[in-house]
N, C-alpha and C positions, 0 to 999 in steps of 0.2 A: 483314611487312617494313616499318619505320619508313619516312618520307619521304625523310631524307637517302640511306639508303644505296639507294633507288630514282631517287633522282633520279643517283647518280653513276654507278649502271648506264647508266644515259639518255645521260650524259653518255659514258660510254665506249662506247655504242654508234653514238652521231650522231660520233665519233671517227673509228670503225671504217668507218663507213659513207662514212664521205669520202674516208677513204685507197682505199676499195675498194668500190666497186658491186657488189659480189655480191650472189648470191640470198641466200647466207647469212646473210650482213652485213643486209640486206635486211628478214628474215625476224625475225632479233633484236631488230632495232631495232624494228620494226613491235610487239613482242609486249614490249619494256620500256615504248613508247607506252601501248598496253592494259591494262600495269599502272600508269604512272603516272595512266590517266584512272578506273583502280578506285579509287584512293586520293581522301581528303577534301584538297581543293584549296584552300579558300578563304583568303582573302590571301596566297598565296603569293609571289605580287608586289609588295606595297606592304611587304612585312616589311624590302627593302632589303636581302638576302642575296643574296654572287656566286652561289653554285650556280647558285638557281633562274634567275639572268639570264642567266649563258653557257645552261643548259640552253634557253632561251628566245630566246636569240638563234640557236643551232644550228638547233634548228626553223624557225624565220621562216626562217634561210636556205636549210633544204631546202624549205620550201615555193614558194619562190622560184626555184629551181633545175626548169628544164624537164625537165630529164632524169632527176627525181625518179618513180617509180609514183604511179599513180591513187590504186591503193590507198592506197599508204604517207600520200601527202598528203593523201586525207581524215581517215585517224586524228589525224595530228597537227594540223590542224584543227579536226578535235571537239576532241583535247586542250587547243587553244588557246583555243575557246571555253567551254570548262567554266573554265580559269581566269577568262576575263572576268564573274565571275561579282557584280563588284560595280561602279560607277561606277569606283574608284580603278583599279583593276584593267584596267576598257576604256581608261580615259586613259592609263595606264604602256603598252600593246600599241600603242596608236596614234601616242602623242608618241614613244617611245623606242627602241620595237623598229620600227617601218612598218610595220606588221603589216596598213594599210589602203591602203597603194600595193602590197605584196607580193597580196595577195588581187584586187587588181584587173590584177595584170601577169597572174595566174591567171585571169582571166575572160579577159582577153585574148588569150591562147596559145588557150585552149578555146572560141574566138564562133564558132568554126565551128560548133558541136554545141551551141547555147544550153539545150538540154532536158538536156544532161547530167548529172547525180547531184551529181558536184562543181562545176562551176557555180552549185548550187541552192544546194549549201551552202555555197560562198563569199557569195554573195547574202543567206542568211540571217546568216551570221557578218558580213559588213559592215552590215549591217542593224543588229546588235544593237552595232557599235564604235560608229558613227558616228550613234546614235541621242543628241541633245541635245549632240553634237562638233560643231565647226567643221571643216571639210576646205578647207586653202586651194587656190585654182588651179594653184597651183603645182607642189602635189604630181604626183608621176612617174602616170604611166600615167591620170589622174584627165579628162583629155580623151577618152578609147579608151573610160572606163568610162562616160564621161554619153552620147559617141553609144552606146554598147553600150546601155543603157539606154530612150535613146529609141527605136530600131530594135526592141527587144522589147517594151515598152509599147504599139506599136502593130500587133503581131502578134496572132495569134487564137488564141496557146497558151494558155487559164487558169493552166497550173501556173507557167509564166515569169512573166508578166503584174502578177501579185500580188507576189512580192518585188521584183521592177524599180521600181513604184511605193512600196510603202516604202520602200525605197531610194534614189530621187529625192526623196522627199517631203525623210530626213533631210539630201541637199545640200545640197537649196532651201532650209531654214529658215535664217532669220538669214546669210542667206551671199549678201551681195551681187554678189562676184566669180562666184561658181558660175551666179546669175543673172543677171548681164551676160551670161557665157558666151553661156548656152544662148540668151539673146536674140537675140545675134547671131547664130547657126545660122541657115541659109536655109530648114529645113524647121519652124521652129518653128511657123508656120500652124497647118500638118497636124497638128504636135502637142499645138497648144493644142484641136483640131477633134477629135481622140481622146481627149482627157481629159473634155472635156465629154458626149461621147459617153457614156463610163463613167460619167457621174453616174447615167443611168439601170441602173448595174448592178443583179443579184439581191443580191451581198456586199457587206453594211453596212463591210466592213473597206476594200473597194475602192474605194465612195465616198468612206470620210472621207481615203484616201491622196489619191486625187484631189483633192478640195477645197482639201486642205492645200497639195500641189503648184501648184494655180491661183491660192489665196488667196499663196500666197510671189510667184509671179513676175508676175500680174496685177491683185493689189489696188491699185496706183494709176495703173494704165491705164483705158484703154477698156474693154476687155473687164471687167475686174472690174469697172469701176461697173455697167457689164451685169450682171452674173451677182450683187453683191451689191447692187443696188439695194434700194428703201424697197419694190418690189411683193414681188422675192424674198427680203429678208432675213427676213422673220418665217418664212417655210418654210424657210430655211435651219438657224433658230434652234429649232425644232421636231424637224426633224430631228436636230442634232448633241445637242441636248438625250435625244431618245428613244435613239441609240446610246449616250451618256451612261450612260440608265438601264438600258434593253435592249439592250446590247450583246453583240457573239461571244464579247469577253474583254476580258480585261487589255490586252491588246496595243492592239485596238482604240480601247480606253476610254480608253489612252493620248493616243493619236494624237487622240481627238476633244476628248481637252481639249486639247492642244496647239493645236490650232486653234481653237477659242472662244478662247482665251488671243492669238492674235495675231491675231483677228480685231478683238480689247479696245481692242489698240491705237492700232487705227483711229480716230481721234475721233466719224467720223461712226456709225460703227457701232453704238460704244457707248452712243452717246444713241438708237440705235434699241431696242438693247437696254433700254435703261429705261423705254422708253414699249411695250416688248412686255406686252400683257395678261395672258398667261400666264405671266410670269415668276415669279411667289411661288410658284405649285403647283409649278414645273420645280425649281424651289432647293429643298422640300420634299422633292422624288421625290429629285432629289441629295445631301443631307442623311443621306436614307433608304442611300443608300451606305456612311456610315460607320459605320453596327453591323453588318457586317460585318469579318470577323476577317481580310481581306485587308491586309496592308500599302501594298500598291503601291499597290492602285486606292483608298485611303487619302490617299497619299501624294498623288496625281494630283488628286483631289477636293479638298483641301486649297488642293492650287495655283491650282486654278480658283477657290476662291472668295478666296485671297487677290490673283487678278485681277482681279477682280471688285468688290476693298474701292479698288483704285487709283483706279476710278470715282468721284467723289463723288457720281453721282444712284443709284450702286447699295448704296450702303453703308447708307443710310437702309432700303432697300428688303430687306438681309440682316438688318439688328435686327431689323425688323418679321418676319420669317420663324424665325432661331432665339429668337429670344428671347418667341416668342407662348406661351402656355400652350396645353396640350393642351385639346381639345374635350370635352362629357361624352362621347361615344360612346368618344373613343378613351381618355379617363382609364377608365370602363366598362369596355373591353379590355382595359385595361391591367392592372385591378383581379383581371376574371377569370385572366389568365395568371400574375403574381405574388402575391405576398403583400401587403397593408398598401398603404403610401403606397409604398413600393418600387413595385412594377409599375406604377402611375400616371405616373410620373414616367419611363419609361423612354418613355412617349410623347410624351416632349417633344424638340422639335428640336435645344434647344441642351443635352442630354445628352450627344448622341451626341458634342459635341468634348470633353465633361470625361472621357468612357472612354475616350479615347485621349492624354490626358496622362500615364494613369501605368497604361496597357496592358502585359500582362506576355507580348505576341507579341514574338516574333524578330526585328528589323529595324523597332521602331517607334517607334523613336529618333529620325527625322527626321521623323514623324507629327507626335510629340509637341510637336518643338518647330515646326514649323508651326503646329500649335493654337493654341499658347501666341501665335501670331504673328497669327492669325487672331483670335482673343480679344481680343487689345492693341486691332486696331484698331475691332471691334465695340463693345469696351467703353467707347472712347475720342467713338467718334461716340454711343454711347446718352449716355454721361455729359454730351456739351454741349448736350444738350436741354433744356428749362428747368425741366421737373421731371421727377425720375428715376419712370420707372414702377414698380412692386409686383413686375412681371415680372422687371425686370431686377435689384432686390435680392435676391427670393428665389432667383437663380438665382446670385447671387452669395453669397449666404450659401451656396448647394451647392458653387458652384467656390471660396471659400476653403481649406476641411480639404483637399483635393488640391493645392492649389498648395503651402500650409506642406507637407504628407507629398513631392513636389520636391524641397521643399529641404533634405531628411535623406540619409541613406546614404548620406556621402561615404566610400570607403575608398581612403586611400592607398597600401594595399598591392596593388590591382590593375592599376597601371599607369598610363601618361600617354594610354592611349587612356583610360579610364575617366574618368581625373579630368579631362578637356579635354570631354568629353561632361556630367559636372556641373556642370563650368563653364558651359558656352553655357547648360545647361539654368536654372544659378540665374538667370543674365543676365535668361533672356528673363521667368522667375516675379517677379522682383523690379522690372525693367519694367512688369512687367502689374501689379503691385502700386501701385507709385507711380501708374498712370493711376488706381488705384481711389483713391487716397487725394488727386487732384485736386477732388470734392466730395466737401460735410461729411457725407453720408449715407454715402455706402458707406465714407468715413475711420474712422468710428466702428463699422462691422463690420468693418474690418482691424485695429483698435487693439484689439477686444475678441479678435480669435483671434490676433494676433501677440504674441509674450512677449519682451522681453529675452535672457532667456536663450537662445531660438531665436537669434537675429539673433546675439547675442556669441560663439556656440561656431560658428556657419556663419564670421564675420568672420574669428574665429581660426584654423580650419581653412584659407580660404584666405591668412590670411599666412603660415602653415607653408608651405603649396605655393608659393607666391612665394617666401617665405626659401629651400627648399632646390633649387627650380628656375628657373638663372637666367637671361637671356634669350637663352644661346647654347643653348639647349635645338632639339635638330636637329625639323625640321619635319615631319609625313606629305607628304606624296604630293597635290599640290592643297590644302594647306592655305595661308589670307595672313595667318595670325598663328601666333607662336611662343606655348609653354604658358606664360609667364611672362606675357605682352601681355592671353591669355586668361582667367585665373586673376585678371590685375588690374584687369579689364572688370566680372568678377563681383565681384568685393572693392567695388570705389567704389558702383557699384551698391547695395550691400547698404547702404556707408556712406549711399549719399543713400535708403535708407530707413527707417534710424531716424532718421535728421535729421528728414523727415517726420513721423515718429509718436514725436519725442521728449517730446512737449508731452501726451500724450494716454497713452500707457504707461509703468508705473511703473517705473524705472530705467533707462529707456531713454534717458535725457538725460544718467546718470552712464555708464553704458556706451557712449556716442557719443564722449563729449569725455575717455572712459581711452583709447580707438582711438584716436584723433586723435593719442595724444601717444606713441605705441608708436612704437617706434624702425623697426621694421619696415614701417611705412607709408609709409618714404619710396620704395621701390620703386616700387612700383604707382602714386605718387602721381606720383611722375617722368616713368613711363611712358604717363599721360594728359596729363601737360601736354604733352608734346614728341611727342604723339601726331597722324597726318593726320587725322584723326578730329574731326568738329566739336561731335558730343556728348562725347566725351570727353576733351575738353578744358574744356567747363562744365562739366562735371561736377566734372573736377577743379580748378578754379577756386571751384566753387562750394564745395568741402571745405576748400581754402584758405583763403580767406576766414572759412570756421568756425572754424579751426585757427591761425590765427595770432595771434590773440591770448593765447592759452592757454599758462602759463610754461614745459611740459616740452616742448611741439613742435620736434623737429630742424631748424629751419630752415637752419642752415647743412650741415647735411649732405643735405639737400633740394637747395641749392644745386650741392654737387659733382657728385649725381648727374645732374642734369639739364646741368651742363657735359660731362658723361662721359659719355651716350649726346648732347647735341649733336656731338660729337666723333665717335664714331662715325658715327653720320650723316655730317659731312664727312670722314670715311677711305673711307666702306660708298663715296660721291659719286666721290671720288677714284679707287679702287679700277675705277669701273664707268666709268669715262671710259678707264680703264689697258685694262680688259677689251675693250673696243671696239676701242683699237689693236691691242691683241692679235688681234683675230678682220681687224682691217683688212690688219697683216702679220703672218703665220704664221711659227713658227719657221724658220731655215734645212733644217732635216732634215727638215720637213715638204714645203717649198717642194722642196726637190731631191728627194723622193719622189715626190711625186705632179709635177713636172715632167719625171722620167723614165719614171713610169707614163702619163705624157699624149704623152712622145714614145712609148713603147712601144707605145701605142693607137693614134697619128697612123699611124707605120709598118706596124701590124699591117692597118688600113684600105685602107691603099694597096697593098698586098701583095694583099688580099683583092680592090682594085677591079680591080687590075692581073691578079690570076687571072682574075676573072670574064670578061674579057674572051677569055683564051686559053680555059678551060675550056670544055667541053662542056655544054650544057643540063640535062645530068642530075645535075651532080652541084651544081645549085642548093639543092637540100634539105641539102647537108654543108653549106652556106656559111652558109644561114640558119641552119642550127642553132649553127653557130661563133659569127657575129654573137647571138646570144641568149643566147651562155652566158657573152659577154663583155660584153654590157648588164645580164645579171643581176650576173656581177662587179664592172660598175662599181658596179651599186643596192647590192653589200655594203658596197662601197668607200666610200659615201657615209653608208653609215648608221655604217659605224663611224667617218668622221669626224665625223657630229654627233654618238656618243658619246664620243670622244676631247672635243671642245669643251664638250660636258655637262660631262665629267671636270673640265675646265680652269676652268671655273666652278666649280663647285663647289670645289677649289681655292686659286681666287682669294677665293672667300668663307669657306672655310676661314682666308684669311691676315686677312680683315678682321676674322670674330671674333676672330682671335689677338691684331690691335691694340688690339681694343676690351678683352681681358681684359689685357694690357697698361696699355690707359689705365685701366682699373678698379684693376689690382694698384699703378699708382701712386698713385692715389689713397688706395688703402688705406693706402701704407707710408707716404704724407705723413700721413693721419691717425695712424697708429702712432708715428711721430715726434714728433708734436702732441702724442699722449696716454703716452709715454714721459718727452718734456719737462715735460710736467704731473705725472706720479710723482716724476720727478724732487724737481720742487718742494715736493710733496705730503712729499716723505723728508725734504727739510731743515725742515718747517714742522713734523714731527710732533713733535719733542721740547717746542716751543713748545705747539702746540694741545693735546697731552694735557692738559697742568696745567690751561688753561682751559677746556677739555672735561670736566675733575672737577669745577670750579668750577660751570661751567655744569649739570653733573650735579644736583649739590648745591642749588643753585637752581631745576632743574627740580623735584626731591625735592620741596624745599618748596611750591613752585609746586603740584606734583601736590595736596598734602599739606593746602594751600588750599583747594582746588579740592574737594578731599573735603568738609571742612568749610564750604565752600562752599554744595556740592548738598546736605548736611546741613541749613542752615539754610534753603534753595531750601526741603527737602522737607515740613521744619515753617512754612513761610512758606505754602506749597499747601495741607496740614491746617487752618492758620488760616483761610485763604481759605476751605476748604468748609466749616468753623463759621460763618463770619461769612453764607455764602451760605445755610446753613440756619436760622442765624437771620432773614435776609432773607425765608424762603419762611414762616419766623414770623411775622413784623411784617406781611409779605403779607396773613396770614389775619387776623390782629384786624385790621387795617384795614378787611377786608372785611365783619369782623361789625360792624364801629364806622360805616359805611357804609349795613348792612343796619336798624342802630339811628335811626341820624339819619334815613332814610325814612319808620321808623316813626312817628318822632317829628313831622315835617312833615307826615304824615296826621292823627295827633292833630292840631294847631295848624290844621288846616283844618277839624277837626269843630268845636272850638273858637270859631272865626271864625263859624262858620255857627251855635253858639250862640248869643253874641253879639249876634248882629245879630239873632235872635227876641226875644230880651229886652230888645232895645233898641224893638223895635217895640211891645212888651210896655209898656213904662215911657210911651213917645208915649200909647197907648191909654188908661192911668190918667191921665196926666195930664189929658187932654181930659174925663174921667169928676170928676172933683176939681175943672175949671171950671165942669162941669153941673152939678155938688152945690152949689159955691158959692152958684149962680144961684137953685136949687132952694130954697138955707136963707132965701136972702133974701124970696123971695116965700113961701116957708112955712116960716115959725116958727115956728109952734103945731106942725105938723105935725114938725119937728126935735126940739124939747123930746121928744117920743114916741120919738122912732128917736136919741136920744143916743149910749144903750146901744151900737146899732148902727155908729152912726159911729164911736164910742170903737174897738170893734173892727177895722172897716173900717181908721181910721188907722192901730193897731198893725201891723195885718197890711201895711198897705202901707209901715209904717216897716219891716219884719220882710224885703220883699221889698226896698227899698232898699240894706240892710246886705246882703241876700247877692249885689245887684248889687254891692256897691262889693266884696264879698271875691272874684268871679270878676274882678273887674276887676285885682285884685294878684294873682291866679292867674295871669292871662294875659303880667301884665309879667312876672311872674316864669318863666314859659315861654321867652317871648321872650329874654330874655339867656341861657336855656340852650341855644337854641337858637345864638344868636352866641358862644359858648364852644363849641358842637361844629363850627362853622366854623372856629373860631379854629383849634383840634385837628386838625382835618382836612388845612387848608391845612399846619401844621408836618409832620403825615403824608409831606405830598406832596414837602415839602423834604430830608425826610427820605429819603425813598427816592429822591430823584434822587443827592443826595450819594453815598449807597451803592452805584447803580450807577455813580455815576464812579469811584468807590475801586477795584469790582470789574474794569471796565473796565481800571486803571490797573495794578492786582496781573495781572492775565491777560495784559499786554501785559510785564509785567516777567518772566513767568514764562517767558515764550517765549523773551526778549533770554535767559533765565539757562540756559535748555536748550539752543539756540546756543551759547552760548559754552563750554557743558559739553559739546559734542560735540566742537567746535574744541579743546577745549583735551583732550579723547580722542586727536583725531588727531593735534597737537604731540605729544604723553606716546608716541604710538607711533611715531611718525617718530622723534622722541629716542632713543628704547627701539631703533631699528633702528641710527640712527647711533650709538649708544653700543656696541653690539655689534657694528659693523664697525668703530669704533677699539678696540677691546679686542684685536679679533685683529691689526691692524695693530700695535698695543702687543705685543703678543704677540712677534711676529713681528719686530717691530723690538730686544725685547729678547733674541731670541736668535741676530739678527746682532753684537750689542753686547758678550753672553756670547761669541760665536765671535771675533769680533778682538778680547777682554780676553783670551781664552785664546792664542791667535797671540802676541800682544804680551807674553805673558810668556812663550811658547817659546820667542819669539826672544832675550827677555832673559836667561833662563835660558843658552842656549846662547853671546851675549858674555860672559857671564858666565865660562862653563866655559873659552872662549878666552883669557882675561885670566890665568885662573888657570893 
């Protein structure tokens, strides 16, 4: 049997059951309960369907009803708790149905018998509502339930004992009123004197309730500086840390982050926390929680540590723990249990938050994006270190490929719960992105894994879901943004990160500034500037700024829309000043309902007080029971007026969307008029523009036609350039031999020299030998006449040695100017090759200008080419309005004509 037609059995049995207490009646309704709690229940509540809400408000009111069975009430009960099976789900039972004063008028009626069955399980089911609720003072029976509470807390039953305290624990948190209260009670002594007591219990579960309970209502007393003083806080921290690791469960594990968490807040506390010694092994062992495939205690751990980053003496102290590299021993283990570099790496701390980014468990959707939250701020404080470590690149070059694989698998065809869930999640990926790209090291490992084309098809998918979801888009259940608001959070986002990495990736700067000018971004753009939101409002300021200069940007339609949700804002303003008075005077038929239900009650009272006194003693149990069954009537009385005023809200905000698509639908029909008026214009200017739009045609022709001939001679002007460059790399190389020759040559001209100057010394030494001869002849003569012969020769020969001094000596000039003619040569070389590369310089810088203007004059030729084809068909079209009234105008003429005749 499907759900609907079990639930309107339900329905027609909680019917039946009213008109008639029978066993019968009774007995049915009991066993359609049984089957609705066989059935898969989840969200049944937040879907926003009447069935399952009368089915759910019938219940609450049997359970509410004293004169309901034991039995019957726990079934539906259990039923009620099995729906509360998600956050949304606890808060629809608790805000909407009472479902947490109903359970407590139920403790109430039953405190005689506190050990009771259904007692427990009231105690466990408000346990599980009012866990991370608010419960104001105010609420019905919520006095009867904190003494009920304290009065069994300090009892010596176990089984009581332990849900009493959960159940005080979730009062006390955050709930100043609830803790005034109990302040003021006269036995709070005793009961602060039995809670401390419990610290020494055997159950880790019983202590951390208790702690939680004393840390709410004595952390800024007396007693708490007692109890979490500088001697006791490091054992305290020890402690809630080992339940942490070693805890009974989930449940527990809960409760004891929850109190580290507001123990965080304490200032003093948490600089004790910082300067605890053991803190880095405890965040280890904690860390060590999240390869586990639990969600919850996931979820919990996640919180603690993004408690933990609020601190700033703690935040330094979380890099240094996830972001350490594993040890050998543990890479070693790691090595043995896995494969490769894989199993190494799984011993590292800060893996454990990249496998719950894109975990493929049930519920780890708000894991995810916690990580992603826990990440931001990790990555945020490593990066303003003054140099990035090894550690935290490589660990960023791992969490890249998982952050891009994020930001895929948008499918619009599964719904707006799906696509508000890709939303938040690109938000927070692309956040964490932009912190990576705050320094130029990890900028440049985002620039190499992020593409264009990623970022353009994510951009475009979310202005489709903005185009077609518009901001009257109805809300879940505790949600403070609508999916348009969401959708345009992740969209600027996205924009301000190829703005980022538009300098660094290729096409990303022309894909930035084609977004910009999409007509579609005026939404999302509107909806940050006039946003409460102080980031997204720079944000969107800071895309403005991008975009306004740039010629296709909508700016005047930027304009309307931002007067058009201003507008709304002061109706939404107007609207909720209206609803006020309305909740200040009630309709009349409200007022004279419940002012004749209030005299009916006055009288009924005085009737009752006026028996009591004639009545006999015994028949005090009909009285009370009458008095109970008309307190429980009035608690119905009361809940359906705050669903009656729910209704009326909702409603009244129904009628301010209405104004608001009102002010939108004007705005559109004024635009529609604008651009009506403009066709207009456009019709009488056409029969003009055509002829010069042929003209213009015809001149582009040419132009184009140019343009050809153009890049034509561009492309033999380029071929010339790479001859003239390869004759360069010519003249290059004989220079270099002409270069290698002239060295040559100045090594000769130095052997030369050093010739030379032998023979010159050579010639000094004859000389001196030809003044000794002189001397010689003079003092022997006789002896000359003999050696004639000799001298004759001697002279020849040193005439023989002179002439071939004087012919080295025209050798040498004659070197010498060959030498100053290959300088001469040299230097023109050098002139030469500088001119050439100015030339070259000057053709390379023309070639550029000429491929410019050949792309530019591409893009005219195709924008021509597009406006030439949308006046064709305009032409088109205008010539067979032209064809239709020549053809009218001559049927008309035709037929005066037939009349004349």
């Amino acid at each position: 049997m499907d759900m609907t037609t079990c639930l309107k059995s339900l329905l027609l049995a909680i019917q039946q059951y009213r008109d008639g207490r029978t066993a019968q009646n009774a007995a049915q309704l009991q066993r359609q309960v049984e089957e609705v709690s066989g059935l898969k229940c989840d969200q049944l509540l937040s879907s926003g369907q009447v069935l399952p809400s009368e089915c759910v408000s019938g219940l609450v009111e049997l359970v509410g009803n004293p004169n309901t069975s034991p039995t019957l009430t726990s079934s539906i009960i259990s039923l009620l708790a099995q729906l509360a099976c998600d956050d949304d789900s606890r808060e629809i039972l608790h805000s909407s149905y009472n479902l947490s004063s109903t359970l407590a008028s139920v403790i109430h009626c039953h405190s005689a018998t506190p050990g009771a069955p259904l007692v427990l399980q009231c105690l466990q089911v408000l346990q599980k509502l009012t866990y991370s609720t608010r419960i104001f003072q105010s609420t019905n029976y919520i006095h009867e339930l904190i003494a009920f509470l304290m009065t069994n807390i300090q009892s010596h039953n176990d089984d009581i004992v332990m849900p009493c305290l959960g159940l005080m624990a979730n009062l006390c948190r955050d709930n100043h009123s609830v803790q005034s209260h109990i302040k003021s009670l006269d036995n709070v002594k005793q009961f602060y004197r039995t809670l401390i007591n419990f610290l020494a219990h055997n159950s880790l579960t019983v202590v951390v309730f208790t702690l939680s309970i004393l840390a709410s209502l004595t952390l800024n007393e007396k007693v708490g500086e007692k109890l979490f003083d500088a001697k006791n806080i490091h054992q305290t921290f020890q402690l809630v840390f080992n339940i942490i690791v070693n805890g009974d469960g989930t449940l527990t594990r809960k409760y004891s982050v929850d109190l580290l968490v507001d123990l965080l807040k304490n200032p003093k506390i948490a600089d004790y926390l910082t300067r605890y010694q053991h803190f880095s092994a405890c965040v280890s062992q904690v860390l060590g929680l999240l390869q586990s495939k639990d969600p919850d205690s996931a979820a919990k751990v996640l919180e603690l540590l993004l408690a933990m980053c609020s601190v700033s003496g703690l935040r330094s102290l979380l890099c240094e723990v996830v972001f350490r590299p594993a040890g050998p021993k543990l890479r070693a283990a790691g090595r043995r249990q896995g494969a490769g570099l894989d199993g190494g790496r799984r011993a590292e701390p800060g893996l454990a938050l990249v496998q719950w980014l894109s975990s493929p468990v049930e519920g780890a959707e708000s894991c995810s994006l916690q990580a992603l939250q826990l990440l931001n701020e990790l990555l945020e404080e490593a990066l303003e270190a003054e140099s990035v470590s090894e550690c935290v690149l490589s660990f960023i070059e791992i969490l890249l490929p998982v952050l891009l694989g994020l930001l895929k698998g948008l499918d619009t065809t599964q719904g707006d719960a799906h696509l508000r869930k890709h939303c938040h999640r690109t938000t927070h990926v692309t956040a964490l992105l932009l912190v990576l790209c705050a320094e130029e090291s990890t900028r440049s490992l985002v620039s190499r894994q992020v593409s264009a084309q990623l970022c353009l098809s994510q951009v475009e998918s979310l202005l489709s879901c903005c185009h077609s979801n518009g901001p009257l888009t109805c809300l879940p259940p505790g949600s403070d943004k609508d999916l348009s608001q969401v959708c345009a959070e992740a969209l600027l986002t996205t924009l301000e990160l190829m703005s980022k990495l538009r300098q660094q990736v290729k096409d990303m700067e022309t894909s930035f500034y084609r977004m910009l000018q999409d007509q579609r971004i005026v939404t999302p753009l509107s909806l940050a500037l006039t946003s409460h939101h102080r980031e997204s409002v720079q944000t969107g300021l800071s895309l403005l700024f991008e975009a306004t200069p740039l010629p296709d940007f909508p700016s005047l339609v930027l304009g309307e829309s931002i007067a058009a949700n201003n507008a709304y804002r002061q109706r939404e303003a107007e609207l909720s000043v209206k609803r006020v008075a309305v909740q200040e005077v009630p309709p009349p038929s409200i007022l004279d309902s419940s002012s004749a239900s209030s005299r009916g009650v006055h009288s009924l009272v005085e009737k009752i007080q006026n028996g009591l006194e004639l009545q006999d003693p015994v028949k005090d149990s009909h009285v009370s029971d009458i008095i109970n069954v008309y307190e429980q009537k009035l608690s119905a009385f009361a809940s359906k007026e705050s669903r009656l005023q729910d209704l009326l809200e909702a409603k009244a905000l129904a009628l301010s969307q209405a104004d608001r698509l009102i002010a939108q639908y004007r705005v559109q029909r004024a635009q529609a008029e604008a651009e009506a008026c403009k066709l207009g214009c456009l019709l009488k200017e056409a029969e003009r523009r055509r002829e010069e739009l042929q003209g213009e045609l015809s001149n582009q022709a040419l132009e184009a036609e140019r343009s050809k001939a153009d890049m034509e001679e561009l492309l033999q002007h380029n071929a010339r350039l790479q001859q003239d460059s390869e004759e360069h790399q010519a003249l290059k190389g004989a220079y270099n031999a002409l270069l290698n020759r002239f060295n040559e040559s100045e090594r000769l001209l130095k052997e030369l020299q050093a010739a030379h100057i032998s023979l010159t010394k050579q010639s000094d030494g004859l000389r001196k030998n030809h003044e000794a001869l002189q001397l010689q002849h003079e003092k022997m003569v006789s002896l000359l006449e003999e050696r004639e012969e000799e001298i004759r020769s001697l002279r020849s020969d040193l005439q023989q040695k002179n002439s071939d001094i004087a012919g080295l000596r025209g050798e040498l000039q004659a070197e010498e100017e060959k030498v100053k003619e290959r300088d001469q040569e040299r230097r023109d070389l050098e002139e030469t090759v500088d001119v050439l590369r100015k030339e070259l310089n000057k053709t390379e810088q023309a070639r550029k200008d000429a491929s410019i203007k050949a792309s530019s004059l591409e893009l005219q030729k195709s924008q021509l080419e597009a406006k030439l084809k949308q006046k064709e068909d305009e032409l088109n079209k205008h010539s067979a309005m032209i064809a239709m009234i020549h053809s009218l105008s001559s049927a008309k003429m035709k037929s005066d004509v037939n009349l004349s005749l």
